[in-house]
C-alpha positions in Angstrom: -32.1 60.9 8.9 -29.2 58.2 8.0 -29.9 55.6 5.6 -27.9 52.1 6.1 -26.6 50.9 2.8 -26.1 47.7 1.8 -22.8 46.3 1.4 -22.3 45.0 -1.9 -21.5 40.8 -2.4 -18.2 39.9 -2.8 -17.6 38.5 -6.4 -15.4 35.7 -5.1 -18.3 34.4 -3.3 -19.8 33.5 -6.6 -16.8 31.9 -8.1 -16.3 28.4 -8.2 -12.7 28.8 -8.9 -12.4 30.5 -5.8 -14.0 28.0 -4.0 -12.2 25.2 -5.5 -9.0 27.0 -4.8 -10.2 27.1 -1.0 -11.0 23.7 -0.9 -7.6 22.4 -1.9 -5.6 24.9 0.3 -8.2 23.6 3.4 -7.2 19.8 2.2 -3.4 20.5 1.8 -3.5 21.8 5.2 -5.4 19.4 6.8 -3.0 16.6 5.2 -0.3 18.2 6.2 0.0 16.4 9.6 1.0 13.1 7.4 4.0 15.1 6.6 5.6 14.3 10.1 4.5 10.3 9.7 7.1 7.8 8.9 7.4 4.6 6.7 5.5 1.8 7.5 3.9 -2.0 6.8 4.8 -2.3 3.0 6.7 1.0 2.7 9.9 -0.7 4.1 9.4 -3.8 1.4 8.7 -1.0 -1.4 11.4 1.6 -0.4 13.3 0.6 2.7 14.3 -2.4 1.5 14.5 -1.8 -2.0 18.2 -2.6 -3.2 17.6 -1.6 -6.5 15.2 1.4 -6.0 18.4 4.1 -6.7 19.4 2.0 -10.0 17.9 4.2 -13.0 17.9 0.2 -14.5 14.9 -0.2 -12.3 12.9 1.6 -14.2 13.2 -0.5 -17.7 13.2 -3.7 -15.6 9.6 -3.1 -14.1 8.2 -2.6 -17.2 9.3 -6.7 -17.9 8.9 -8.0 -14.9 6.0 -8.3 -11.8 5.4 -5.4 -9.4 7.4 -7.2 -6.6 10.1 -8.5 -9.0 12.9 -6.1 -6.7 12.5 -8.7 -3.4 13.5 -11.5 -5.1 15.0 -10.9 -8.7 16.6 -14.5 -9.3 13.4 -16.5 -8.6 10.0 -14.5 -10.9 7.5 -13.3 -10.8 7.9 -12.7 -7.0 4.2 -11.8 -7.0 1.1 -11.7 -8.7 0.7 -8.1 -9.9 1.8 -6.1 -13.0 1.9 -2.6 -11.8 5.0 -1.1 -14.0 4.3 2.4 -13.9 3.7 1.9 -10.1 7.6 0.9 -9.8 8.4 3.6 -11.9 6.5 6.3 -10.0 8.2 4.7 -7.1 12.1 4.9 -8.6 11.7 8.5 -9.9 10.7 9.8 -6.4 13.3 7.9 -4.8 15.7 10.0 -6.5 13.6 13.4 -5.6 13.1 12.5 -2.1 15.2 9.5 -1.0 14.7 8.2 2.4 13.3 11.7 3.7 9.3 10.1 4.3 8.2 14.0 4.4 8.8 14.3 0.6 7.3 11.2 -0.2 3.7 11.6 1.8 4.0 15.5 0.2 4.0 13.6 -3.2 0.9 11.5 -2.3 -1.0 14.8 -0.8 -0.5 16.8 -4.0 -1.7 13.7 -5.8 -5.1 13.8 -4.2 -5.2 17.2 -4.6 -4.9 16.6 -8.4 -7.7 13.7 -8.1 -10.0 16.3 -6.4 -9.7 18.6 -9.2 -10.4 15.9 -12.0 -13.6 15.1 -9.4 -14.8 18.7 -10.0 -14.4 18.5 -13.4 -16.2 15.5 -13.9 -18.8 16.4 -11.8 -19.2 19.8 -13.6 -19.3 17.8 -16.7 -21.9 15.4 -16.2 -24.3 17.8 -14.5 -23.5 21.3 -16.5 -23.3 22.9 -13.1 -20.0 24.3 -11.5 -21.6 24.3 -7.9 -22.1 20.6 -8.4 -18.6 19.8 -9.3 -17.6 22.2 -6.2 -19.7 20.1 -3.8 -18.7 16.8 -5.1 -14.8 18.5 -4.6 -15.2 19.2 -1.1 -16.5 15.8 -0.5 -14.4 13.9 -1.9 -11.6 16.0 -0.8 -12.2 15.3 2.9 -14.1 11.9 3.1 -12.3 10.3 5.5 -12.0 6.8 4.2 -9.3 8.2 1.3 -6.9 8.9 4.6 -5.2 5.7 4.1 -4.8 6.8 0.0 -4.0 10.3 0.8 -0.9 9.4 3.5 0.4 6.4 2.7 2.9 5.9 0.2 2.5 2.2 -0.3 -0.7 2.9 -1.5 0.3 5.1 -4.3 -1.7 2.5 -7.2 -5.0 3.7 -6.0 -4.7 7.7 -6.6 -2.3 7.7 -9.5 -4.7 4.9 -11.4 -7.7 7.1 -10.2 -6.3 10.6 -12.1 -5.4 8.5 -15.1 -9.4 6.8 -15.0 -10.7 9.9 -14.3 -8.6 11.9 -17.0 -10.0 8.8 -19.7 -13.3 9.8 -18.7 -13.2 13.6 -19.3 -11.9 13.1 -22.2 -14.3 10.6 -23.2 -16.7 13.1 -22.1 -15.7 15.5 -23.9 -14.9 13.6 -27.5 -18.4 12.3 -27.3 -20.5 15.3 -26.4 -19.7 18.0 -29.4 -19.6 15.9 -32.8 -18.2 19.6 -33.6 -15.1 18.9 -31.8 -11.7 17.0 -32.7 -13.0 13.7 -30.9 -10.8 11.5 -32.6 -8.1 13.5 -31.1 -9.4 13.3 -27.4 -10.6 9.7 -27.5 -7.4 9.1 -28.6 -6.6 11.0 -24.8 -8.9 8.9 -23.5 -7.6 5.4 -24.3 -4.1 6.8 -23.4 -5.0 7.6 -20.2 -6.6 3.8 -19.6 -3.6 2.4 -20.6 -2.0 4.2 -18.3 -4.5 3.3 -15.5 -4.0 -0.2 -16.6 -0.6 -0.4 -16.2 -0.7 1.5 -12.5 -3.6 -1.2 -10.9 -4.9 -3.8 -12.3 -8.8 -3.3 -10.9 -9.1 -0.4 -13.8 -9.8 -3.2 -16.1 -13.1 -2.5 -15.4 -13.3 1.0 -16.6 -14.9 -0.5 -19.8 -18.3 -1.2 -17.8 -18.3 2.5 -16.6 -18.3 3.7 -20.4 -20.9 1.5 -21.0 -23.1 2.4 -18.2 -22.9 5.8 -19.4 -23.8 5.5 -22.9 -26.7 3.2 -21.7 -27.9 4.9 -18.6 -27.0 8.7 -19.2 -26.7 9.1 -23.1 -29.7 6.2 -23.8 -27.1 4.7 -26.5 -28.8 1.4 -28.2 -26.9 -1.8 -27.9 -25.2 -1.5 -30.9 -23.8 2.4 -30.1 -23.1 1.1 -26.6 -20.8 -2.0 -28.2 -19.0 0.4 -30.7 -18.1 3.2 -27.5 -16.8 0.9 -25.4 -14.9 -1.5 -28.0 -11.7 0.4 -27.9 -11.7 0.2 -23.8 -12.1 -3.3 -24.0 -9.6 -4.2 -26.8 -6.9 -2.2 -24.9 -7.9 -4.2 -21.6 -7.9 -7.8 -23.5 -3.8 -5.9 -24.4 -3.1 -5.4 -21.2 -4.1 -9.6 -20.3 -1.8 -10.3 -23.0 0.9 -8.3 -21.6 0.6 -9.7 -18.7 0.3 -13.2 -19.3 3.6 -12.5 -21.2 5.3 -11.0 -17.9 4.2 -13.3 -15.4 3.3 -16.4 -17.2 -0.6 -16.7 -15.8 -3.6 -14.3 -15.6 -4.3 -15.1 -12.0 -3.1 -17.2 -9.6 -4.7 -18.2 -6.2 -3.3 -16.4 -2.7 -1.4 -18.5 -0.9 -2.7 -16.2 2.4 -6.0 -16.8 1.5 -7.6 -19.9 3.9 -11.1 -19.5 2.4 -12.6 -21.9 0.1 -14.3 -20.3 -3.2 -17.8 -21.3 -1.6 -17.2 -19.2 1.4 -15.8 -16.1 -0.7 -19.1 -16.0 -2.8 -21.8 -16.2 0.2 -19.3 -13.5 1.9 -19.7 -11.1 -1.2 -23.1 -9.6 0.0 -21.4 -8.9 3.9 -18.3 -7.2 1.9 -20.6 -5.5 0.0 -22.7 -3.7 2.9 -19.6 -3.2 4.9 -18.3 -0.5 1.5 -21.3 0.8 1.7 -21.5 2.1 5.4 -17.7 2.7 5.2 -19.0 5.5 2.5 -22.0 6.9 4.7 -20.5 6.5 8.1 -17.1 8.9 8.0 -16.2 7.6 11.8 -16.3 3.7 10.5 -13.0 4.4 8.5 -9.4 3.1 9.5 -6.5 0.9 8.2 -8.1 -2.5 9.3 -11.7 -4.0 9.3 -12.9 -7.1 10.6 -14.6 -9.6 8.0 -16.0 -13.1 8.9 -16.3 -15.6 6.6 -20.0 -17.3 5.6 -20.0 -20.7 5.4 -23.8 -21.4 4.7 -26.5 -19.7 2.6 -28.8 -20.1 6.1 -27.0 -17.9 7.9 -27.5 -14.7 8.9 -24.0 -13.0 7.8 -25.7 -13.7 4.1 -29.2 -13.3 4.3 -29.1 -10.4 6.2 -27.0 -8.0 4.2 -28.5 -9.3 0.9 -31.7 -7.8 2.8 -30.2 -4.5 3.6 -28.7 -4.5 0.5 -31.9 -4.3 -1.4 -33.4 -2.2 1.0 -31.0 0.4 0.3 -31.8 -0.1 -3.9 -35.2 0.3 -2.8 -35.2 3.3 -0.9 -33.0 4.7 -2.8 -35.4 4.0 -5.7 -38.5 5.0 -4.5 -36.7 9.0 -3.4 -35.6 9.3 -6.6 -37.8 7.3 -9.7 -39.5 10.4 -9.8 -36.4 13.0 -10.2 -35.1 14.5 -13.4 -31.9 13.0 -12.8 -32.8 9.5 -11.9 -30.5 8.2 -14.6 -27.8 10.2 -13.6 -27.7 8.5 -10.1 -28.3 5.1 -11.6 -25.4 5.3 -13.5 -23.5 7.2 -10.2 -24.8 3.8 -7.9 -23.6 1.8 -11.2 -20.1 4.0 -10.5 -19.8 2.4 -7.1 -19.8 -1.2 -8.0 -18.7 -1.5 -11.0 -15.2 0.0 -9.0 -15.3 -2.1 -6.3 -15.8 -5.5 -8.6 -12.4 -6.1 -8.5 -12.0 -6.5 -5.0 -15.4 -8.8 -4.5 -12.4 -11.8 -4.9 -11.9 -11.3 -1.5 -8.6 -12.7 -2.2 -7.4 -11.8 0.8 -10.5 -12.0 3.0 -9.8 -8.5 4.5 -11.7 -5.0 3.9 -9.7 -1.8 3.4 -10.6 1.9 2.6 -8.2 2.1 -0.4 -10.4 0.1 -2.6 -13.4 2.5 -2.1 -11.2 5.4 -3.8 -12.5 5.6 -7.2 -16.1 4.3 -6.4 -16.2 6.7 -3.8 -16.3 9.2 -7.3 -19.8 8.7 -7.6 -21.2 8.7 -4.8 -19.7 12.7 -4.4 -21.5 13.1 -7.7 -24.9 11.9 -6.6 -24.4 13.8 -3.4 -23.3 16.9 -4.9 -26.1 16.9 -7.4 -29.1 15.9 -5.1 -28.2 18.7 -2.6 -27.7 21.3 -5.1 -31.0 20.5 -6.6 -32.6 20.9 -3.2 -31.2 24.2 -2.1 -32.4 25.5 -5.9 -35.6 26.2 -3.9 -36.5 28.3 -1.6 -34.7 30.6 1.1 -35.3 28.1 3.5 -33.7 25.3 1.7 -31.0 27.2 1.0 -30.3 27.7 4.6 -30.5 23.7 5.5 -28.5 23.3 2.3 -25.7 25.6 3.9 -26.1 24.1 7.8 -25.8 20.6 6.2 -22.6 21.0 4.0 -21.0 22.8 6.8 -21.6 20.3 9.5 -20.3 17.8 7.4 -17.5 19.1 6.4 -16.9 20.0 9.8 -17.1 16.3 10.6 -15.2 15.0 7.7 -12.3 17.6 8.0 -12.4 16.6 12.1 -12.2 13.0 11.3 -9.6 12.7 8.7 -7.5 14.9 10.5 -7.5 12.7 13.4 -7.0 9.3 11.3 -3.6 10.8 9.8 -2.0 9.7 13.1 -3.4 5.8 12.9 -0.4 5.6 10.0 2.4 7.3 11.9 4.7 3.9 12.5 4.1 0.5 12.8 3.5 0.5 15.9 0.2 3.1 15.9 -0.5 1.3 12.9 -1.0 -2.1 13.5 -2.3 -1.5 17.5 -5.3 0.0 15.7 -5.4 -2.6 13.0 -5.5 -4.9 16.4 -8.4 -2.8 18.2 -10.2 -2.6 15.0 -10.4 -6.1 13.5 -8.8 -8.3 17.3 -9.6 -11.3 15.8 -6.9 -11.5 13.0 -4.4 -13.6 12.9 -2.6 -11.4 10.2 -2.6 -7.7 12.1 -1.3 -9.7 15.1 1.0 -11.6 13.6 2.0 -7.6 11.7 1.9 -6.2 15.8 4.1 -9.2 17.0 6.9 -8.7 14.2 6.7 -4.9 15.3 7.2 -5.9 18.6 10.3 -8.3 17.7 11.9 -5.1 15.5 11.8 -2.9 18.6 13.4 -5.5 20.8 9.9 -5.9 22.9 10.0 -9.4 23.0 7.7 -10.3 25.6 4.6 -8.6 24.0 6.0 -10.1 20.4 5.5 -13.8 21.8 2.6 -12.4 23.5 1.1 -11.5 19.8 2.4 -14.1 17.6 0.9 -16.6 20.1 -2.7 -14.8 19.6 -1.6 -15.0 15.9 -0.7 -18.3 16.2 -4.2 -19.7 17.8 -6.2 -17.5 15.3 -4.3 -19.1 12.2 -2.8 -22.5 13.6 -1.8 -23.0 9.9 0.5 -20.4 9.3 3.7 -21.2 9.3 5.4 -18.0 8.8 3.5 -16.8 12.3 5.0 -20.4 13.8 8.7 -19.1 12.1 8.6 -15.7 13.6 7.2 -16.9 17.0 10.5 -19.2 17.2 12.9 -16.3 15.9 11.6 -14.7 19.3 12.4 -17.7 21.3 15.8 -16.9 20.1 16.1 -13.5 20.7 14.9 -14.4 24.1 17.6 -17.0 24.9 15.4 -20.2 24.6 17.2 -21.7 21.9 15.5 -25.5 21.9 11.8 -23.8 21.9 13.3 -21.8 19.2 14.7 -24.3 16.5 11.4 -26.7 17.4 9.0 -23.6 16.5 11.6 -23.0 13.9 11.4 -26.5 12.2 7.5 -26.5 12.6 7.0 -23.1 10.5 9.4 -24.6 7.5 7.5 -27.9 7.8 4.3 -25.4 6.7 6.0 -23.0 4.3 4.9 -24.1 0.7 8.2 -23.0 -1.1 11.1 -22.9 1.7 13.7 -20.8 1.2 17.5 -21.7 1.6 17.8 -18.7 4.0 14.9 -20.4 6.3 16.8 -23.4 6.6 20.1 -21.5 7.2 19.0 -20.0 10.2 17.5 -23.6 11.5 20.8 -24.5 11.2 22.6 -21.7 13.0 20.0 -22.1 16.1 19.6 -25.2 16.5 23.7 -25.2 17.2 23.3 -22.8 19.1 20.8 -25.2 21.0 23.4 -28.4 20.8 21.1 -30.1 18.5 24.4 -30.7 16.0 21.7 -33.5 14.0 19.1 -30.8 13.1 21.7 -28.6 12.1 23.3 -30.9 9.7 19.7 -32.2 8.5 18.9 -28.4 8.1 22.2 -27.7 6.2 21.3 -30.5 3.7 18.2 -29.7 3.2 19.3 -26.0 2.4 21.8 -27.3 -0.2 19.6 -29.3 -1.8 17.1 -26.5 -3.1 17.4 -24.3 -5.9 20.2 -21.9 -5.2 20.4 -23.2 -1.6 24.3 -24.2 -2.2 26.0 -21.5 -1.6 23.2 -20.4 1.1 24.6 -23.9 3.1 28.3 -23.2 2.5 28.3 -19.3 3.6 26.6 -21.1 7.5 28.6 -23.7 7.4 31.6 -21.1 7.1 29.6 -19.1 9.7 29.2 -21.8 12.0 33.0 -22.6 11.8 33.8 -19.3 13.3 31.5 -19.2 15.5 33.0 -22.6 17.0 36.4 -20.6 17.2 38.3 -21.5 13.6 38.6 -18.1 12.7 41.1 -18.7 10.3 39.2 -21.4 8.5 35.9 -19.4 8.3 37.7 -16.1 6.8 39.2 -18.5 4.2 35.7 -19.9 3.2 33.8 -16.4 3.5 36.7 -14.8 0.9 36.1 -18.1 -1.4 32.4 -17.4 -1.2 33.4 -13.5 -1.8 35.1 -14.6 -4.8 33.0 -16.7 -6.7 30.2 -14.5 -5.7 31.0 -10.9 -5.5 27.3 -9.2 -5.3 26.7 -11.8 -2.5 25.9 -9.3 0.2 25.6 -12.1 3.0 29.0 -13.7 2.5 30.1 -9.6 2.3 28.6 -9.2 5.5 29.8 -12.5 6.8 33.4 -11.3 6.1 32.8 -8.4 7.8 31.5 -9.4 10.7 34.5 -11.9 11.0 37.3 -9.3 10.2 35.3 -6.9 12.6 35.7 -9.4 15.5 39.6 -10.3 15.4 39.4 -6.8 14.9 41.2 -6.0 11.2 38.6 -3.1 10.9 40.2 -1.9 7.6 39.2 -4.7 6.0 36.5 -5.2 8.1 34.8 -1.8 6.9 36.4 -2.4 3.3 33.6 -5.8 2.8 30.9 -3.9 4.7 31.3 -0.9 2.4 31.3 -3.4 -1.0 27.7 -4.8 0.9 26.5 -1.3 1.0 26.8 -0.2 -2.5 25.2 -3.9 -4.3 22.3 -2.9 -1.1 22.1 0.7 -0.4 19.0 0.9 1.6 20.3 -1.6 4.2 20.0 0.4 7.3 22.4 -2.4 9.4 25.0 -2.1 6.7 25.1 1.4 7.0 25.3 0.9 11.0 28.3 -1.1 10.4 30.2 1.1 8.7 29.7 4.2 11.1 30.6 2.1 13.7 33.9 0.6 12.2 34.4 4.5 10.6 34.0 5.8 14.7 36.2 3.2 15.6 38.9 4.1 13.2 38.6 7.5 14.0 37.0 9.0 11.1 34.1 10.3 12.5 32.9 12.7 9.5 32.0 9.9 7.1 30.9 7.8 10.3 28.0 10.9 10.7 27.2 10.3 6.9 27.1 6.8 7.4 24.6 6.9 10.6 22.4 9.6 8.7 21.2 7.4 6.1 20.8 4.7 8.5 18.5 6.9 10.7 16.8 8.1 7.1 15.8 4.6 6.8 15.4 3.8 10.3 14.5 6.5 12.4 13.6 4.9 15.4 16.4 2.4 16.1 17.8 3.2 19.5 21.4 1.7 18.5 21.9 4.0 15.4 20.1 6.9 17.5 23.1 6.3 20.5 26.0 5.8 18.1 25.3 9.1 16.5 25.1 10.8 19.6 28.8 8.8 20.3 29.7 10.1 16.8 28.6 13.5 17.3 30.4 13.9 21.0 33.5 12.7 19.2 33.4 15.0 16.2 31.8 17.9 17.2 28.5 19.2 16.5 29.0 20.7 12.6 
């Protein structure tokens, strides 16, 4: 008579290590399909076109100057955030992984890979339990609303200011729980790291409310205790305000995007509010755009109505748990999930996006975690729901962020969903139209700015860009009227809008707006030497080539880091064909900006031309690096490559 014997349990099954090893190789892999995306939206303005991004001397100079201060150096701040160790995450891995977009969105998965750690270890702290801190892992590791955080590189404040908040909590955690221990010492940690998070994204100046919700709603501190834990938090975020008043010369400062009046914002607060929250329940809900409508009375429904839900939620949620031994553990994990996502209740930009629910997603992984290991503590038969649950959703979440990777492959993909998802903005059409234009679709790029155009009739830089299409079509007087119409809107003009009034309305035979355009050019800030380089252009363009060259090597001369009147010369020595010293001013453009893709076209070409096709293949390799897509640089390589020989 055989006996069957009973296999022993594998030890690994039992380890959380194990399992948190698993769950990071399963999210690396699934991420993995961002590695084949490519740069897009503000990835061109934060790499692409960053002319000083390979200068070590950016690095110093975003620690003094705005987050944007790179688009427009000679007229700060050029925006309104103070992000320095965001610029300087940004040079450093420029110079690891240049204009190779694989490295970069590798750099952003190992980043959430490192987040996903600090979750379990936060989790595992607050509750004492390591299955807990695996659950709240796995979730958080493949909730699809962090897709848009985990891929995109532009997005990079979000998951590098969430592991320096997180890290400040452990070790707050852990300097306040053992009076045993060297707290001093890993307080001291602890501010460190929220200075850090400070100086990545300004919405972790709310990390100060999170200690305190702890201390009162988990640790019971009194008032007083309460004050003295969070004091240091708040005096290093009353710092950073100083610092940044210091660097940008105001606190805040309205958006000049932003068309809704403060009344509206505040009665639209409650709609944003309930929109997070099913963008955190409902996985299938999450994508790069979502559509939010302004309230404009406290009797409508868009307010009422989510204020309902909103305490229906509270109150369910309430009456499940008042009775649970770790009621104020999820109070002060629903306390989590506001208190992150009060910075972005501005609505400053009257638009919804999953990047902001990052860290405030923490703790509702946390709650999760803990209420389902709690239930499957039972019985066999909970333990068996317990297991069918977590795998079907992870199942669904690992299905659906999978498939959202591809939303973010180019601008195109990108902003056609931003369209489906949200139709009625002016801005993602406006985003789909410029697309369009860059791809030399011109049709469906008047097509969009027009739809951009009747959904925000006040926009001028929609009215601009609609009338730079005109141009590109051939209908030159449409052009410089649309043209004229957008400046008449811009607040702030620049020269370089003017300029190009000027050169089409020529174009058109409208010699009076030209002039009044030129004048009006020369007459701003800076705008002199804007005026003289097109009136120089316009001269050889009318056939005094001689003239012009004379003019563009005056400009060249008094200015020698001007890359336009570079380019200007170029193009003129280029076209009466003196490609030496054609190539000689393009090459003096590329080095003052390296990361111009058309300079770098230039030079291959005039390098083909002169018969020196090796550094012609350089050339059109790092314009391909930072535009992939463009069919011109794609056939001239092939040209290149005929020529020289495959290597």
């Amino acid at each position: 008579m055989s006996t069957r014997r009973k296999l022993p349990e594998h030890p690994m099954l039992y380890d959380p290590r194990a399992w948190l090893a698993v769950i990071l190789a399963v999210t690396a892999l699934i991420l993995s399909r961002s590695l084949r995306n490519e740069f897009v939206f503000d990835d061109e303005s934060l790499i692409l076109n960053n002319r000083y991004i390979g200068d070590w001397s950016f690095l110093w100079k975003s620690v003094v100057n705005d987050a944007w201060w790179f688009s427009d150096p000679h007229h700060l701040p050029a925006g309104a955030y103070y992000r320095p160790i965001l610029d300087i995450w940004l040079g450093l891995a420029f110079h690891l992984f240049g204009y190779h977009a694989a490295g970069w969105h590798a750099a952003m998965i190992v980043l959430h890979l490192i987040v996903v750690w600090l979750v379990y270890r936060i989790a595992f702290t607050l509750t004492a339990n390591p299955w807990t801190g695996i659950i709240a892992a796995a979730l958080f590791a493949l909730m699809p609303v962090h897709a848009e955080v985990a891929i995109w590189p532009a997005a990079i404040a979000y998951p590098l200011s969430a592991a320096f908040q997180l890290s400040a909590f452990e070790f707050y955690l852990r300097g306040g729980a053992d009076p045993d221990r060297d707290s001093r010492r890993l307080l001291a940690l602890s501010s460190g790291f929220y200075a850090a998070a400070l100086m990545t994204y300004e919405g972790a100046i709310v990390f100060p409310l999170l200690i305190a919700a702890h201390a009162v709603l988990v640790r019971s501190a009194s008032a007083r205790r309460t004050i003295r834990i969070a004091f240091p938090y708040v005096l290093e975020a009353a710092v950073y305000v100083a610092i940044r008043y210091c660097v940008l010369g105001f606190i805040s400062r309205p958006n000049p995007y932003n068309q809704a009046t403060p009344s509206e914002a505040i009665l639209t607060i409650p709609s944003a509010i309930v929109t997070y929250a099913m963008l955190l329940l409902i996985p299938w809900r999450a994508g790069p755009a979502h559509a939010l409508e302004m309230v404009q009375s406290v009797v409508s429904q868009r307010f009422y109505l989510p204020i309902v839900e909103l305490f229906a939620i509270f109150g369910a949620g309430i009456m499940l748990l008042r009775h649970h031994q770790h009621r104020r553990l999820y109070l002060f994990c629903a306390a989590w999930i506001l208190i992150a996502i009060l910075p972005v209740l501005n609505l400053t930009l009257t638009i919804i996006q999953d990047r902001y629910l990052y860290f405030a997603s923490v703790g509702l992984c946390v709650m999760a975690a803990d209420v389902a290991v709690t239930f499957a503590s039972g019985d066999a038969i909970r333990k068996v729901i317990f297991g069918a649950g977590l795998a079907a959703v992870s199942v669904l979440f690992a299905v659906t962020l999978f498939s959202m990777q591809g939303y973010w492959h180019d601008d195109l993909t990108l902003f056609t969903r931003c369209v489906e998802m949200d139709p009625n903005s002016g801005f993602w059409r406006s985003q789909l139209g410029l697309t369009y234009t860059v791809q030399g679709d011109y049709q469906n790029a008047r097509l969009e700015l027009e739809r951009a155009h009747q959904l925000a009739p006040a926009d001028g830089k929609t009215i601009y860009d609609l009338g730079r299409v005109y141009e590109r079509i051939g209908d030159r007087a449409t052009a410089a009227k649309l043209i004229a119409q957008g400046i008449s809107q811009f607040k702030d003009p620049p020269p370089s809008a003017y300029a190009y009034l000027a050169m089409v309305a020529d174009a058109a035979g409208e010699s009076k707006t030209s002039e009044s355009a030129l004048m009006q050019a020369a007459a701003l800030p800076d705008g002199a030497a804007t005026a003289a380089l097109t009136r120089a252009q316009l001269q050889f363009i009318h056939g005094d080539h001689k003239g012009a060259e004379e003019k563009f090597r005056q400009l060249e001369v008094s200015n020698p880091d001007d890359v336009d009147a570079l380019t200007a010369l170029g193009a003129a020595m280029s076209a009466d064909r003196q490609f030496d010293e054609a190539l000689s001013a393009y090459q003096r453009a590329a080095q003052i900006a390296p990361n111009d893709a058309n300079l770098r076209y230039q030079c291959c070409d005039l390098l083909h031309r002169l018969g020196r096709d090796r550094e012609a293949r350089a050339e059109c390799t790092i314009a391909l690096q930072i535009v992939p897509d463009n069919a011109a640089a794609q056939a001239l390589m092939a040209e290149v490559e005929r020529s020289a020989g495959s290597p």
